[in-house]
KEKEBA-822858 format. One line per 5 residues: their letters; for each residue x, y, z of C-alpha. Coordinates in steps of 0.5 Angstrom, whole numbers, plus 500, padded with zeros to 3 digits. Layout:
N
A) X,Y,Z; ...
***
This chain:
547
XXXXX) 179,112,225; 177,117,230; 180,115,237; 180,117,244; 185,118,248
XXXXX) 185,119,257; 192,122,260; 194,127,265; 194,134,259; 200,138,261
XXXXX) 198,144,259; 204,149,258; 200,155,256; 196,155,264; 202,151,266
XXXXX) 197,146,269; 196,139,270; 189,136,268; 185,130,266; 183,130,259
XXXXX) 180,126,253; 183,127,247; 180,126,241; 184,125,234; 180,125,227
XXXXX) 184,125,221; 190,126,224; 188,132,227; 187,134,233; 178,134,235
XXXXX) 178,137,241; 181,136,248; 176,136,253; 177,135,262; 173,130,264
XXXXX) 172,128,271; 176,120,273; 177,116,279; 184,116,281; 187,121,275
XXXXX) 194,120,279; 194,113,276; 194,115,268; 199,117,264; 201,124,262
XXXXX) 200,128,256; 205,132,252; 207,135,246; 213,131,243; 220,132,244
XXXXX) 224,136,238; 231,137,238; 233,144,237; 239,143,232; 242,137,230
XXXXX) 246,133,225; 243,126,222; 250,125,219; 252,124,226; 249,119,228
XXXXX) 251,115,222; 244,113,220; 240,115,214; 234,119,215; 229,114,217
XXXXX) 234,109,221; 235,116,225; 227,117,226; 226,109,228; 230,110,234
XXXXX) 229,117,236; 221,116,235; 222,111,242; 223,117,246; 219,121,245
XXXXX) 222,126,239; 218,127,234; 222,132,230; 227,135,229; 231,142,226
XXXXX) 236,139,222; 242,142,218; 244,137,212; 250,141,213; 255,135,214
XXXXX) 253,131,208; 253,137,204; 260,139,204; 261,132,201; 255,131,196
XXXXX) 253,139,194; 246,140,193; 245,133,191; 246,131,199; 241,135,201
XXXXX) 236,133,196; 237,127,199; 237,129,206; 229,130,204; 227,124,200
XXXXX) 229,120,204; 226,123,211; 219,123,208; 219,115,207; 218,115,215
XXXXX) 212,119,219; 217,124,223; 218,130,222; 225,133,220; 225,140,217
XXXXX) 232,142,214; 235,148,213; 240,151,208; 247,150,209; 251,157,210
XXXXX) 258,155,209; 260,150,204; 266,150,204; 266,151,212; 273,155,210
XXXXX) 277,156,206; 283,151,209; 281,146,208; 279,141,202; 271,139,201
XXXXX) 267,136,196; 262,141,194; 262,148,195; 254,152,195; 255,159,193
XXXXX) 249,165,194; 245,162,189; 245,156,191; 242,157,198; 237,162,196
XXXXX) 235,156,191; 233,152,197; 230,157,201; 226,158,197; 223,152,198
XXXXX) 218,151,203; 221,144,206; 228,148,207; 225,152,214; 232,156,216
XXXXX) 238,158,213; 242,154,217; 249,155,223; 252,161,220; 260,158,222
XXXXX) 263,165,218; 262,169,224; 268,173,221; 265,173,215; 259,177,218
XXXXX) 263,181,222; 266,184,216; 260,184,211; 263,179,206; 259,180,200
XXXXX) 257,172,199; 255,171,206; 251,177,207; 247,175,200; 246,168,203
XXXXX) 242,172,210; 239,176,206; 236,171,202; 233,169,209; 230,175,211
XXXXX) 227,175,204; 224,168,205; 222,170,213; 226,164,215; 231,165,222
XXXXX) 238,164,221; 242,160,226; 249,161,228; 254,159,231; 259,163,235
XXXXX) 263,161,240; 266,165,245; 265,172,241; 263,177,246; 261,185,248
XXXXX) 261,188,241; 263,183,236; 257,179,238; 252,185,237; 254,186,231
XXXXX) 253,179,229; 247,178,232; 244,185,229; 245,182,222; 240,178,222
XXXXX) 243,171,227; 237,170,232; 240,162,236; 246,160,238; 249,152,241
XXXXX) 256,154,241; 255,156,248; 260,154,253; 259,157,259; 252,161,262
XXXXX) 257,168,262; 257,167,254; 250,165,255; 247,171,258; 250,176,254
XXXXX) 248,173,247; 241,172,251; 241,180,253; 243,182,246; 237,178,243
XXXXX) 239,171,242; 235,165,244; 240,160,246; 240,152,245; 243,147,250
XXXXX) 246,143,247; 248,135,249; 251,130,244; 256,125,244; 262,129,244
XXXXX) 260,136,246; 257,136,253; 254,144,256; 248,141,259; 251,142,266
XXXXX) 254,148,265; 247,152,262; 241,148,265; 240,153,270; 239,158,264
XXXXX) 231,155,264; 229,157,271; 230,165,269; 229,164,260; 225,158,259
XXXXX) 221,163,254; 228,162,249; 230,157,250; 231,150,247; 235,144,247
XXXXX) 239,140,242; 245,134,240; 248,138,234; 252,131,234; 249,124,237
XXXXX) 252,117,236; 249,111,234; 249,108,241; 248,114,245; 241,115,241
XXXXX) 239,108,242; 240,110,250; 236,117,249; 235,123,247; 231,130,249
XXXXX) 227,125,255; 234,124,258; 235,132,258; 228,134,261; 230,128,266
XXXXX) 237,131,268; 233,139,268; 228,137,273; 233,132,278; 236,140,278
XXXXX) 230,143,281; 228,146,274; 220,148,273; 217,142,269; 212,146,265
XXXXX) 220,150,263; 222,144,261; 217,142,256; 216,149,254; 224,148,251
XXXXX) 224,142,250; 217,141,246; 214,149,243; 219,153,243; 224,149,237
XXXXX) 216,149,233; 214,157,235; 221,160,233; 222,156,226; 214,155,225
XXXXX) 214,147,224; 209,144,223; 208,140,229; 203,140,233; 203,142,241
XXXXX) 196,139,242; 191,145,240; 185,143,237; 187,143,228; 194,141,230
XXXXX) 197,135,228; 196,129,233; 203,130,234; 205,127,241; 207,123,247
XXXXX) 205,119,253; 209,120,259; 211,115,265; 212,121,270; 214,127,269
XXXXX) 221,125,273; 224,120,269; 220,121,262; 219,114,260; 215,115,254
XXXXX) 210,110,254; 207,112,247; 209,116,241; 204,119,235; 205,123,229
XXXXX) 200,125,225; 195,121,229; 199,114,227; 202,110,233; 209,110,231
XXXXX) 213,107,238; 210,104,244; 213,101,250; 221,102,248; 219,099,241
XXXXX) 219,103,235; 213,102,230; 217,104,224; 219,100,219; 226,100,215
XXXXX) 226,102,208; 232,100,204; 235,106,201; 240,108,195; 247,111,196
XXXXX) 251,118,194; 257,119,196; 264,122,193; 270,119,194; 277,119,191
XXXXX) 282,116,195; 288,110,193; 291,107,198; 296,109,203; 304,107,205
XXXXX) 306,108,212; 311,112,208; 306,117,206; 305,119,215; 312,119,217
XXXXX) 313,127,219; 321,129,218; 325,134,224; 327,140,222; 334,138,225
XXXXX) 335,130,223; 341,131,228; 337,132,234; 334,128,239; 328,133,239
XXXXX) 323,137,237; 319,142,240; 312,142,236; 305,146,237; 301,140,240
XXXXX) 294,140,239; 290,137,247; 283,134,246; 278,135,251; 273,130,254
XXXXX) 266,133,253; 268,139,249; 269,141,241; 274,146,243; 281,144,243
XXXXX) 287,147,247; 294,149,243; 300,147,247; 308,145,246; 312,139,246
XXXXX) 319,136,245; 316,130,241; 322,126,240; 327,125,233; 329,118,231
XXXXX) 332,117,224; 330,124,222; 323,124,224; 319,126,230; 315,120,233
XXXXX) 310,119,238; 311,119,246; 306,114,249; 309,116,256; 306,123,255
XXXXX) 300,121,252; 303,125,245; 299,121,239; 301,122,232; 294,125,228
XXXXX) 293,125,221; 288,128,215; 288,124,209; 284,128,204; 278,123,201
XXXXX) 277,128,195; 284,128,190; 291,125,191; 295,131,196; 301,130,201
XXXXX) 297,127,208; 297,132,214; 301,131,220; 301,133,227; 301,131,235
XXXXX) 295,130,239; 294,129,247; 289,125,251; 287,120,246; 290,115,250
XXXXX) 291,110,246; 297,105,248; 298,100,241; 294,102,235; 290,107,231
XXXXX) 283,110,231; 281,113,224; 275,116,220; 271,119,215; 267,123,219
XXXXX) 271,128,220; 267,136,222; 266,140,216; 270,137,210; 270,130,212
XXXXX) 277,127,209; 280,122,213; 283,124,221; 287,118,224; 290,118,231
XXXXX) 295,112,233; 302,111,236; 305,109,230; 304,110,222; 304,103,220
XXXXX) 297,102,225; 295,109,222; 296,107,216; 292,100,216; 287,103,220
XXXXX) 286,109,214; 287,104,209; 281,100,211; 276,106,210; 279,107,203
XXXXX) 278,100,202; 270,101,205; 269,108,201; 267,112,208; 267,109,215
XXXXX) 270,109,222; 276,103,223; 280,101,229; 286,097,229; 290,093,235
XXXXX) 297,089,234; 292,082,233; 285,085,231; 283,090,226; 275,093,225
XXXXX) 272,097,221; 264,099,220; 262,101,213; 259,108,212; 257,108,205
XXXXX) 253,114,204; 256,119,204; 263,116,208; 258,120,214; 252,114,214
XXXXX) 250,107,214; 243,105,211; 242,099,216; 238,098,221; 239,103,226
XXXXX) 239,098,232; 245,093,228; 249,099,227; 249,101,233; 251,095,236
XXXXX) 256,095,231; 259,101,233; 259,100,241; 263,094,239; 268,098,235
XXXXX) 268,104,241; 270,098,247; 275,096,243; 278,103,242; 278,103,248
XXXXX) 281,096,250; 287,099,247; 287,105,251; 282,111,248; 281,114,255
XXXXX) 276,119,252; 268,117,254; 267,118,245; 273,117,243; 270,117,235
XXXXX) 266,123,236; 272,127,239; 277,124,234; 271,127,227; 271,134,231
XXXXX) 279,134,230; 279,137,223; 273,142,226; 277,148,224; 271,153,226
XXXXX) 271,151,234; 278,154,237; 284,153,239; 288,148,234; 286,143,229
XXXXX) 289,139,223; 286,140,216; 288,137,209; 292,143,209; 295,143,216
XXXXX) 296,146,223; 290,151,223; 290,155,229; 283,158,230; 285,164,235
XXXXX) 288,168,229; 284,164,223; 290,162,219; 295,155,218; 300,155,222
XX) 307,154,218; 310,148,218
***
């Protein structure tokens, strides 16, 4: 049935606000008229949804349609996103059902083509997807882009595979996403002049800027764990036109609080324009990939929402397709069960199996190469410590915050990896994963190997999930799709992940995202220093570090 709906249009094209009648038919757009109201100032305003620019569904731990349920509530209506991570676990067969599941729910999600699967070639992942497969994909019309090109060494240097794969996106007039961080001057010309057009890998608006001058449109990105809002936002003031915003990685919780509403709030508290917010956070992520989502012309799709104020951005309302889909802060979509994939091949651990023999036996200590998390950043430092030596092993150094870090790879029976870490916090304990950026194996952090032990242990015995574990309490929550993703209720998993992270923190995590920053340590295209199945990885010279 045709309806009529009166608000405040802001319209971004004439960078105007006005009242309007909006009238929907067939789930399109008949026409949006101005009309004359008494008191104008009381009705809600009209805008085009939100889509974040450049996210990773897996990451927040739901399914498809569990991940539309909870971000319909605010305002997000699609999104661009890289089936990357399920990939690297499951192969093609992850993003077929990537795609299957995303179209049992009215939300727009349009995912692209992974380029690196495998990320590197030191590391262990469950699938690889060579030139063919891609062009496979991108040949389909639901598979918009060919999705972060992480091998930007690949592409300085012209390797064939890689060059295949963008070529395949040229020949299908698909955009290529990239994925660049720090490169500058030169190396970022040649990378951005062989077909690469975004990048969210930005750390500072310095590196920011020269991508922008070379061409690049550039993605602001704030997730759970990787936090450059600050550091970018006043880019929008002089650049709005390219310029989008994007999570890339958003937990359960952090999703259910908010998503891109939260990042034009905190733009315009800063001064920004409100019509460049909305320009980045509404149509640019739909004119640069060509979605299908409607930005309120007359024959678009009825894809928008209904705004409290333009200060807060409470979304009042949400409509894809002319459907009514949250209203209120309560999602309208409902949950639809879901069969799952997965690809895991890991027998139980001994804490044997984490001891990490000393070079010397005889000595009390032993200098090593150390790897320091950052709250709020991917990118990690590489320091050096003298880790003690007891009973020939290096152990960890609670004083000084020195945490042992494991990778168990999830795949084949191998030797588990060891290093040392710092800033995790933990004072008894252990912390572990199956999420773990891009090959997924297990990552464990703790203070002593019979904790690291229990709480890998208790992911094998699940077949994927995160587990934390104290001296009298142990908690796992199951990820059985993929080891990435749970198919329950988004709202249930949520809670039971907000349970899972206090208790981390109750035994000492200092870290805001103490989960998200730990799956981010086997990310070995992010510098400085990282720990794979196949060990110390130093992402500066792109190569393992002898042990």
């Amino acid at each position: 049935m045709p309806f009529t709906v009166i608000a405040q249009l802001v319209d971004l094209k004439l960078q105007q606000i006005y009242p309007v009648a909006l009238i929907v038919e067939n789930e399109l757009i008949k026409s949006v008229e101005k009309v004359s109201v008494k008191e104008a100032s009381s009705l809600p305003f009209l805008s085009p949804g939100f889509v974040d620019a450049h996210v990773h569904i897996e990451s927040s731990m739901l399914i498809p349609s569990e991940f539309a349920r909870l971000a319909v509530v605010h305002g997000t209506i699609g999104t661009v996103s890289d089936p990357h991570e399920i990939t690297n676990v499951c192969g093609l067969a992850g993003v077929e059902f990537m795609i299957e599941n995303g179209k049992t729910v009215p939300f727009k999600f349009n995912f692209g083509a992974p380029s690196c699967v495998p990320a590197t070639t030191f590391e262990t992942a469950g699938a690889v997807l060579n030139a063919a497969d891609v062009d496979s994909l991108l040949a389909r019309k639901e598979v918009r882009y060919l999705s972060e090109m992480m091998n930007f060494p690949g592409v300085l240097n012209q390797e064939p595979e890689v060059m295949q794969k963008i070529a395949s996106a040229k020949k299908y007039q698909k955009p290529v996403d990239g994925h660049a961080p720090g490169l500058r001057a030169d190396l970022a010309k040649k990378y951005i002049s062989a077909g690469i057009s975004t990048d969210h890998e930005c750390f500072t608006a310095e590196e920011a800027l020269d991508k922008l001058n070379l061409g690049m449109k550039i993605l602001i990105r704030e997730g759970s764990a990787a936090k450059n809002f600050d550091a970018l936002v006043d880019l929008l003031h002089e650049h709005a036109d390219r310029i989008m915003l994007c999570s890339d990685d958003k937990h359960p919780d952090s999703l259910v609080s908010g998503h891109i509403n939260q990042l034009c709030a905190r733009a315009v508290a800063k001064g920004v324009n409100v019509f460049k917010v909305l320009k980045a956070a509404c149509a640019n992520p739909v004119l640069h990939y060509d979605l299908e989502i409607g930005l309120l012309n007359i024959g678009d799709p009825a894809d928008f929402i209904l705004l409290q104020n333009l200060q807060d951005f409470n979304v009042l309302q949400t409509y894809i397709n002319g459907e009514l889909v949250a209203e209120n802060g309560k999602s309208l979509i409902v949950s639809c069960s879901s069969s799952a994939i997965n690809n895991f091949n890991c027998e139980a651990k001994t804490p044997e199996d984490f001891y990490f023999p000393a070079k010397n036996t005889s000595a009390e200590k032993q200098k090593i190469a150390v790897i320091e998390a950052l709250d709020g950043q991917l990118i990690t430092k590489k320091i050096f410590a003298e880790l003690p030596v007891k009973k020939g092993f290096v152990i960890t150094d609670l004083k000084n915050d020195l945490l042992k870090i494991c990778v168990v790879n999830r795949y084949q029976p191998a030797p588990v990896t060891k290093g040392f870490i710092k800033n995790f916090g933990l004072k008894v304990g252990a912390i572990a994963s199956s999420v773990s950026h891009d090959s997924h194996n297990i990552v464990a952090v703790g203070v002593d190997d019979e904790s690291i032990c229990k709480a890998v242990n208790l992911i094998i015995k699940e077949q994927g999930g995160i587990s934390c574990v104290g001296t009298e309490q142990e908690s796992v929550l199951p990820l059985p799709v993929a080891g990435l993703m749970s198919s329950k209720n988004g709202y249930e998993v949520a809670a039971a992940y907000t349970t899972i992270d206090a208790m981390a923190k109750k035994l000492g995590a200092t870290l805001s995202a103490p989960f998200m920053t730990l799956s981010f340590m086997a990310l070995l295209v992010i510098p400085h220093l990282k720990l794979s199945d196949l060990g110390l990885f130093d992402g500066d010279e792109f190569k393992l570090l002898e042990s």
